[in-house]
Steps between C-alpha positions, in 0.01 A plus 500: 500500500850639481792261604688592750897587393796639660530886459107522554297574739330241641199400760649587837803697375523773243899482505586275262740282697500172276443298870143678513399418139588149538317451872191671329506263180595228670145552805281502199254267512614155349876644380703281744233159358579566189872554548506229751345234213705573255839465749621167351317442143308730210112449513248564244246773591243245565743282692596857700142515583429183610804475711405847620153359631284606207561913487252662291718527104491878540685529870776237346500686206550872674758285751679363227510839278661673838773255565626473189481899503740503785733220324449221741243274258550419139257332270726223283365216276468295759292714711577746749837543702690679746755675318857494677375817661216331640704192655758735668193660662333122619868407601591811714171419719608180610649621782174708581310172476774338746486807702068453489502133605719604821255769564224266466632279759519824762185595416305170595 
């Protein structure tokens, strides 16, 4: 499966616009988990996997393989990481999660 990347095209778009590349990595099935896990500490793979309900090793593995493709995971000694690239991403979607609890609230 190819990763996603700016400059690419992409599921949805074949312009290359680095928005598009990141939407489609970031709707792939269990992405946003993964990045979302390792927001505030590294995990071991197994670790990942638990926290990640038990994916099957191969899906982590392929998950894993494209987000450190696109820069925004990094495997270190002490397991796998967000790379600085990867936190700038988790922190410039707080305000979409603020933004998602106030639409929440309208849509009830």
């Amino acid at each position: 499966m190819i990763t996603p990347l700016p400059n690419n095209s992409v599921k949805g778009s074949t312009s290359g616009i680095a928005i598009m590349a990141l939407f489609d990595l970031l709707g792939r099935k269990w992405n946003m988990r993964i990045m979302w896990e390792l927001r505030n500490k590294s995990l071991s793979f197994r670790a990942l996997q638990e926290q990640c309900g038990g994916m099957s090793p191969s899906v982590l593995n392929t998950r894993i393989k494209q987000l450190t493709t696109a820069k925004l995971v990094a495997s270190e000694p002490s397991g796998y990481e967000l790379t600085t690239l990867g936190v700038s991403l988790m922190q410039t979607l707080d305000p979409l999660r603020d933004w998602s609890r106030q639409w929440e609230k309208e849509c009830q």
